[in-house]
C-alpha angles and dihedrals in degrees: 000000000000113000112198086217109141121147088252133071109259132188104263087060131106143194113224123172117176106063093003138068116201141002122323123235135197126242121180119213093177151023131190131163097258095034159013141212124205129192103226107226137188101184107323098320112102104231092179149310142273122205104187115192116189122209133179087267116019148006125253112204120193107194128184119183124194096196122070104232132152132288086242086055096056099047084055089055096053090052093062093049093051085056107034102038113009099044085041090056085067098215125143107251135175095203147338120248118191126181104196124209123195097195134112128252108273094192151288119268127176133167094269090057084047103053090046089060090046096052090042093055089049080052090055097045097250117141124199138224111248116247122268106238115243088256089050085064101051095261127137 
């Protein structure tokens, strides 16, 4: 994990206010060819998450954000994103286009924690449904 934490301001930081004290700081979880994800950070508190895909014309941003904070602030935000981790990237855009989410974390959830609850289930003598196909559901 990189953290964008040097004694002076740097470009990736933010000042928030409401909801958040401090600057705000960048740490990336992941790296792909195609993409990138951040923990959004003031001090040591995550105030959110940003998910970066790049294409061959433009960047899609996905923010959440776990502090309520105003829609000035997050504009502001997303400026700082646009200079410190999208330009940076150094890849040609059009535009940036950024859907923004005000929620809470709900969980984390991978295949290991998946298959425990399903053996312990078995365990338990549950059975389960089998799952409906994606055409099953009406999905194409």
């Amino acid at each position: 994990m990189e953290r964008n934490t040097s004694g002076t301001p740097s470009p990736g930081a933010a000042t928030v206010t409401s909801g958040v004290s401090g600057r705000v700081t960048f740490e990336r979880q992941y790296r792909t060819p195609h993409s990138e994800g951040y923990h959004l950070l003031a001090g040591e508190t995550r105030i959110g998450h940003v998910d970066l895909h790049f294409t061959q014309t433009n960047v899609y941003a996905t923010l959440i954000l776990e502090a309520q904070i105003s829609e000035s602030q997050v504009l502001d935000l997303i400026e700082r994103i646009d200079e410190s981790l999208v330009l940076s990237a150094e890849t040609p855009r059009e535009d940036l286009l950024v859907t923004v989410y005000q929620g809470r974390q709900a969980g984390l959830y991978s295949d290991v924690y998946l298959e425990e609850r399903k053996d312990r289930r078995t365990a338990a003598g549950e059975t389960t449904k089998p799952r409906a196909s994606t055409r099953q559901r009406g999905v194409n």
